[in-house]
PDB file of N, CA, C and O in Angstrom:
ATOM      1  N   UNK A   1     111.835 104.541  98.245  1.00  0.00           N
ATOM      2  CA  UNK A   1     110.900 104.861  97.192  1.00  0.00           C
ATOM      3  C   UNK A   1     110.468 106.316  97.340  1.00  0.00           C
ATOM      4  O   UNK A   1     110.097 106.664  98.462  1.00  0.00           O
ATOM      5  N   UNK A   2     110.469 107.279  96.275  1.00  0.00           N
ATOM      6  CA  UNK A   2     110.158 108.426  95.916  1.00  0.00           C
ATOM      7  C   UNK A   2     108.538 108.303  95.180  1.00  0.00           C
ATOM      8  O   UNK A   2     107.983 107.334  94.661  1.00  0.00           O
ATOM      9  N   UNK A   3     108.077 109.710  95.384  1.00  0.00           N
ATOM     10  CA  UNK A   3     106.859 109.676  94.279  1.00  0.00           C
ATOM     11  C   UNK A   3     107.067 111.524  94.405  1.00  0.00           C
ATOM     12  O   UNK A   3     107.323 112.337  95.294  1.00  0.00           O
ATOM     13  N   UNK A   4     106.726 111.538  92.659  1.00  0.00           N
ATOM     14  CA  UNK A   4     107.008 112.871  92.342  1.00  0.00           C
ATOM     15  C   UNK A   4     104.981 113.600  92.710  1.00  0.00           C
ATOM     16  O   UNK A   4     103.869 113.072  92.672  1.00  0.00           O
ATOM     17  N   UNK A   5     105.511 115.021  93.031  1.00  0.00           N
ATOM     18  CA  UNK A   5     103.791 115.435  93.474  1.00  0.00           C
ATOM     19  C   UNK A   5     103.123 115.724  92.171  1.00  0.00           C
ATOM     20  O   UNK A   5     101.903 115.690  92.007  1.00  0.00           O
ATOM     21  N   UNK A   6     104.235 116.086  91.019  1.00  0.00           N
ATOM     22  CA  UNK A   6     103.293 116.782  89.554  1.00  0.00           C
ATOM     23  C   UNK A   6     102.919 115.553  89.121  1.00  0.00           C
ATOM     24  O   UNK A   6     101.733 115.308  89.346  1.00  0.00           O
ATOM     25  N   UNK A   7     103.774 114.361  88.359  1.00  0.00           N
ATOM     26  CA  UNK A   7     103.455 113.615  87.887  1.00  0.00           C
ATOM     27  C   UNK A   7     102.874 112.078  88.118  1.00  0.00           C
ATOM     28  O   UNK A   7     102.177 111.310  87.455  1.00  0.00           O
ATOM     29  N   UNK A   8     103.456 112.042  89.270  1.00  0.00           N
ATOM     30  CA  UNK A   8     102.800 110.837  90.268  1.00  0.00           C
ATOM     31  C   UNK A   8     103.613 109.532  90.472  1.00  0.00           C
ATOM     32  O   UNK A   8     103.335 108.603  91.229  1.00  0.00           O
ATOM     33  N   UNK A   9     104.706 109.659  89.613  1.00  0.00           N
ATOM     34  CA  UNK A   9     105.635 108.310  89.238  1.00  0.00           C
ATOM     35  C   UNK A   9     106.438 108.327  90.151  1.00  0.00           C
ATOM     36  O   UNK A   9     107.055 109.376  90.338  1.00  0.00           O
ATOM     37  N   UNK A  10     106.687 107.192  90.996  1.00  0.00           N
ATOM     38  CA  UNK A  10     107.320 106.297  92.289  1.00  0.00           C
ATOM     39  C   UNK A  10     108.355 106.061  91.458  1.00  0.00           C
ATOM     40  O   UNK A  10     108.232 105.976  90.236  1.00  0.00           O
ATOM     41  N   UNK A  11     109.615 105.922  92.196  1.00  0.00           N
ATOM     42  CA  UNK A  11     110.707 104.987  91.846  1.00  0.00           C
ATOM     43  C   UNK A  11     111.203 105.080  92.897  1.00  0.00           C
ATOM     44  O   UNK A  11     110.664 105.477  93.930  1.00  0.00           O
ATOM     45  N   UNK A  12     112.526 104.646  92.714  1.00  0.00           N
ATOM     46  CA  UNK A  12     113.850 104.532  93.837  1.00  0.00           C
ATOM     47  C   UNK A  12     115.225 105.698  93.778  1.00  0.00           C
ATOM     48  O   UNK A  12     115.642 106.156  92.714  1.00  0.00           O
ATOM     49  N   UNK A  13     115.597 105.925  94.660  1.00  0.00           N
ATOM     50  CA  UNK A  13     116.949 106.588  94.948  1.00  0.00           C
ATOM     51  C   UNK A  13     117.638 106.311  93.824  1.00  0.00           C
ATOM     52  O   UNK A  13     117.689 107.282  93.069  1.00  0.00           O
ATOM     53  N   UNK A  14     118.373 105.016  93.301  1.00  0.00           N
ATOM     54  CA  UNK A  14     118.973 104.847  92.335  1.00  0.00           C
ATOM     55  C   UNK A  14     118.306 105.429  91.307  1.00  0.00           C
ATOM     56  O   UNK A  14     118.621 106.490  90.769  1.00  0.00           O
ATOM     57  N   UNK A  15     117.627 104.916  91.107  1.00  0.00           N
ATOM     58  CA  UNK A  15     116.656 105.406  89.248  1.00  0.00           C
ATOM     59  C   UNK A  15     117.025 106.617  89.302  1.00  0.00           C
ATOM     60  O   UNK A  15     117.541 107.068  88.279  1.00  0.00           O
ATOM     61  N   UNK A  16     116.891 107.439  90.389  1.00  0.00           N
ATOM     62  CA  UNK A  16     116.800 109.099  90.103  1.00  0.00           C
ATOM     63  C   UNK A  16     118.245 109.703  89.849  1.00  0.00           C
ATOM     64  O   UNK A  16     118.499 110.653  89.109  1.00  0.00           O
ATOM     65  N   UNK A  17     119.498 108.675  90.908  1.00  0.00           N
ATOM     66  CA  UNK A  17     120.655 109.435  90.454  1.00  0.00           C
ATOM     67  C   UNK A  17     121.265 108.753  89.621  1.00  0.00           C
ATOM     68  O   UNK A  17     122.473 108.929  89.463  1.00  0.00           O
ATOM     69  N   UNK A  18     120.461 107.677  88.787  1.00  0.00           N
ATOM     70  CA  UNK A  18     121.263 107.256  87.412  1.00  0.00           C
ATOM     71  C   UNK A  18     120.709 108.275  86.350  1.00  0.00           C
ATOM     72  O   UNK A  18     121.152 108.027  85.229  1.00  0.00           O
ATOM     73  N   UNK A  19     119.687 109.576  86.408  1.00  0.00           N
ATOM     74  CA  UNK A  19     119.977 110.120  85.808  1.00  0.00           C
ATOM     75  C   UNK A  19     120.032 111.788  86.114  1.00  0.00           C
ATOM     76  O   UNK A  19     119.770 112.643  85.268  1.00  0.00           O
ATOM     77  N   UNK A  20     120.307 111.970  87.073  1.00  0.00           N
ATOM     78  CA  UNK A  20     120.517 113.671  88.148  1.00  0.00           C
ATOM     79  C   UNK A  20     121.420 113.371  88.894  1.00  0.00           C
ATOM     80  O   UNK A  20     121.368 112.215  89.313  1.00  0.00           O
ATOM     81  N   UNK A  21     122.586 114.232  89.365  1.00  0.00           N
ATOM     82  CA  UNK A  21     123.000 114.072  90.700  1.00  0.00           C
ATOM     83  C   UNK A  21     122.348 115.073  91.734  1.00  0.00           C
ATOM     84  O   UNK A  21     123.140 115.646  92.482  1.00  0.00           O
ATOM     85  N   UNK A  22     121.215 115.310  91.849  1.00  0.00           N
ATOM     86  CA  UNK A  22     120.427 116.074  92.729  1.00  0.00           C
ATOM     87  C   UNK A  22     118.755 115.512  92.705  1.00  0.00           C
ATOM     88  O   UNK A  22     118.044 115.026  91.826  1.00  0.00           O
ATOM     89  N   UNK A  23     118.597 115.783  93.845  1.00  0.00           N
ATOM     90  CA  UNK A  23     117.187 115.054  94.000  1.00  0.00           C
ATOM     91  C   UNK A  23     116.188 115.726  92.878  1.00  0.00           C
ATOM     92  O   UNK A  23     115.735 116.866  92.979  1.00  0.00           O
ATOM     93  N   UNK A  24     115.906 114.765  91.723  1.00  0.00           N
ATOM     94  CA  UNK A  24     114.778 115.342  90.367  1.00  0.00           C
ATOM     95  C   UNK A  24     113.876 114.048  90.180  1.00  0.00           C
ATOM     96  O   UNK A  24     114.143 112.871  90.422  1.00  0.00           O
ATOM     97  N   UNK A  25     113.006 114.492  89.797  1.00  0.00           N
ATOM     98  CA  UNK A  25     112.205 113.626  88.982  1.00  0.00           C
ATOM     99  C   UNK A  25     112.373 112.849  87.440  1.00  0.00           C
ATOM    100  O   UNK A  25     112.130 113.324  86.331  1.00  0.00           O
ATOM    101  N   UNK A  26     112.806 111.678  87.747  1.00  0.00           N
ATOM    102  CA  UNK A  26     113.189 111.020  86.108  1.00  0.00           C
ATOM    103  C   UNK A  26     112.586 111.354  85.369  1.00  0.00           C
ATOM    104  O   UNK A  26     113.201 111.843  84.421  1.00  0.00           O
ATOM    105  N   UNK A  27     111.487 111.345  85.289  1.00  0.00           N
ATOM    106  CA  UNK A  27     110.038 111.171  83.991  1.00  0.00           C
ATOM    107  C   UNK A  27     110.541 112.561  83.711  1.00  0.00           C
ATOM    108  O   UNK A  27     111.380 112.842  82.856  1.00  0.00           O
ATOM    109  N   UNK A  28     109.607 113.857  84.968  1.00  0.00           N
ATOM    110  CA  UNK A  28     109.589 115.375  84.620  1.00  0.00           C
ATOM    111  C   UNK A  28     110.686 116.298  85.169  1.00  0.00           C
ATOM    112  O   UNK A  28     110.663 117.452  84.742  1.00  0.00           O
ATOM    113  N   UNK A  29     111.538 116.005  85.954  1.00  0.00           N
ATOM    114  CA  UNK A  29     112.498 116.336  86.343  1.00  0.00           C
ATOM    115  C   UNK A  29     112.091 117.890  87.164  1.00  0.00           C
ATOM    116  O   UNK A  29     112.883 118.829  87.232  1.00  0.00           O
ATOM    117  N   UNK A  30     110.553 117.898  87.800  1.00  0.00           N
ATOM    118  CA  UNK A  30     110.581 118.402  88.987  1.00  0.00           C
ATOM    119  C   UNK A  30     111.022 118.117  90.135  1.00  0.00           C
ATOM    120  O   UNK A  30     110.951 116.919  90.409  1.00  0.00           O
ATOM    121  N   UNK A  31     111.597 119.002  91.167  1.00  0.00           N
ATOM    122  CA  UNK A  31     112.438 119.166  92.244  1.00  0.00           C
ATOM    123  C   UNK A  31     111.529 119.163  93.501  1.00  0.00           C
ATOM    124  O   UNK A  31     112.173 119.568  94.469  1.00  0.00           O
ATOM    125  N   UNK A  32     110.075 118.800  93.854  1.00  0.00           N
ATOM    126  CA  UNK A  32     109.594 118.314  94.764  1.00  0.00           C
ATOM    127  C   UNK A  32     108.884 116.811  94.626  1.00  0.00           C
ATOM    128  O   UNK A  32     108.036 116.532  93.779  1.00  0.00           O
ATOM    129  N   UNK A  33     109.461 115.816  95.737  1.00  0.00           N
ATOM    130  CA  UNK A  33     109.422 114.381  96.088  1.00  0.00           C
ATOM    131  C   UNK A  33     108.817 114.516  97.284  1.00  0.00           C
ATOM    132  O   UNK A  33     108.740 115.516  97.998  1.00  0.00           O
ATOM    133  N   UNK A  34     108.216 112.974  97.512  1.00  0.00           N
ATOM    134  CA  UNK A  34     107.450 112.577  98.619  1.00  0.00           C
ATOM    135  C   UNK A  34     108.033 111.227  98.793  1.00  0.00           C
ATOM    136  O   UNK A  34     107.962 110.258  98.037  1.00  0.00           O
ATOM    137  N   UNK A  35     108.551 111.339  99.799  1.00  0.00           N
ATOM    138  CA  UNK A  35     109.123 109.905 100.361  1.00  0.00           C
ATOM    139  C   UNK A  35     107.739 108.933 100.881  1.00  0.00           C
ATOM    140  O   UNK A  35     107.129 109.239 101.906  1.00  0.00           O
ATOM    141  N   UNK A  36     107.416 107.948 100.185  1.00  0.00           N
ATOM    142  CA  UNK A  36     106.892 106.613 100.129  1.00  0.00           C
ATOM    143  C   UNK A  36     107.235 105.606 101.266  1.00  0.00           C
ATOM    144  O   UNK A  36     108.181 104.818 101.259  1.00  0.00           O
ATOM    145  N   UNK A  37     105.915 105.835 102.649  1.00  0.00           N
ATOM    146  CA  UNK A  37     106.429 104.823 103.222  1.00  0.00           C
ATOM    147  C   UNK A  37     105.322 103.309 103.196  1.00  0.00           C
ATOM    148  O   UNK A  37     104.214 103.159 102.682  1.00  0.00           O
ATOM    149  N   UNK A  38     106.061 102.499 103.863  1.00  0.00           N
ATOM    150  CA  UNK A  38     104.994 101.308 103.904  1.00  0.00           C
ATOM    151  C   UNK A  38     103.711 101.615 104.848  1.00  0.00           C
ATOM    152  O   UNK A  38     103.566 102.360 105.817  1.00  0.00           O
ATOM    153  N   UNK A  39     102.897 100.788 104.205  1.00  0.00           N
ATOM    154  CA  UNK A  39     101.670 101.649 105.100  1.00  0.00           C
ATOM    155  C   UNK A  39     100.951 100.357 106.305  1.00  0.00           C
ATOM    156  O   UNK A  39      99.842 100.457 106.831  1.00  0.00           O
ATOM    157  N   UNK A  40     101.582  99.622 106.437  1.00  0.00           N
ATOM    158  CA  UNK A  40     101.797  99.089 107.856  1.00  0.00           C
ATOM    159  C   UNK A  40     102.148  99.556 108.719  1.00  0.00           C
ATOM    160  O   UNK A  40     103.103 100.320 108.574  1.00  0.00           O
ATOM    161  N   UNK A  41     101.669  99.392 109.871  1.00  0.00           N
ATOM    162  CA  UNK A  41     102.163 100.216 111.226  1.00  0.00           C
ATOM    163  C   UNK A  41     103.434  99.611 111.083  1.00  0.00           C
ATOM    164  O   UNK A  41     103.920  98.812 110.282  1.00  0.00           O
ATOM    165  N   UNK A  42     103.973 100.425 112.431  1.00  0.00           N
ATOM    166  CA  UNK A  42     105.703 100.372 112.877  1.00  0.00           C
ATOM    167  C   UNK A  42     104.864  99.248 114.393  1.00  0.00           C
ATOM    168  O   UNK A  42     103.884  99.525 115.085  1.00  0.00           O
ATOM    169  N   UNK A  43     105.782  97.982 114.426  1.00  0.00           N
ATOM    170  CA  UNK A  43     105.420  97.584 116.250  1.00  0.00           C
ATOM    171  C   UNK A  43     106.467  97.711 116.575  1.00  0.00           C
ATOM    172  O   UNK A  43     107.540  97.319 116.116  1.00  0.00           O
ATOM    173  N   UNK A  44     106.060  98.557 117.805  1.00  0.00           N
ATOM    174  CA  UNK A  44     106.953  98.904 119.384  1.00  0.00           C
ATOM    175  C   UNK A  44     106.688  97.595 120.318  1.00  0.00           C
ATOM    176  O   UNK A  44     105.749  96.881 120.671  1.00  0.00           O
ATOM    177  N   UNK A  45     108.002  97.714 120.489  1.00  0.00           N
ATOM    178  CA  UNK A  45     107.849  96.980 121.820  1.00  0.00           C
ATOM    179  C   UNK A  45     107.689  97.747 123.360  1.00  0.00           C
ATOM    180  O   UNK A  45     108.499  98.552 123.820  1.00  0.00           O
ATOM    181  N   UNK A  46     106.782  97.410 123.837  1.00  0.00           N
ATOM    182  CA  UNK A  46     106.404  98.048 124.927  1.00  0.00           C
ATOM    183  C   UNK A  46     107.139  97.891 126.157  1.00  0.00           C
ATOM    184  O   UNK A  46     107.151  96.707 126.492  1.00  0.00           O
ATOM    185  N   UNK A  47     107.973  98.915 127.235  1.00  0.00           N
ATOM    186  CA  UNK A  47     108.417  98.745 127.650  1.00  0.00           C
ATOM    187  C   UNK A  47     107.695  98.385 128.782  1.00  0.00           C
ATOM    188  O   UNK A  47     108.282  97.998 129.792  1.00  0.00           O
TER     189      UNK A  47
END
């Protein structure tokens, strides 16, 4: 999952290169993204 910084709209990898072959924004087709992570921690296992 992507989220564009101008316009704010999330999607996916696909969505974007079904219509760019370069990393753009569908909606505005600005060229800076923010990769979307889950906002749950990561668990380690402790060694």
């Amino acid at each position: 999952m992507y989220q564009c910084l101008r316009c704010g709209y999330v999607f996916t990898k696909e969505e974007m290169e079904e219509y760019f072959k370069d990393f753009k924004c569908p909606r505005c087709g600005y060229r800076i993204l923010k990769k979307v992570r889950k906002e749950e921690p990561k668990v380690v296992k402790a060694i």
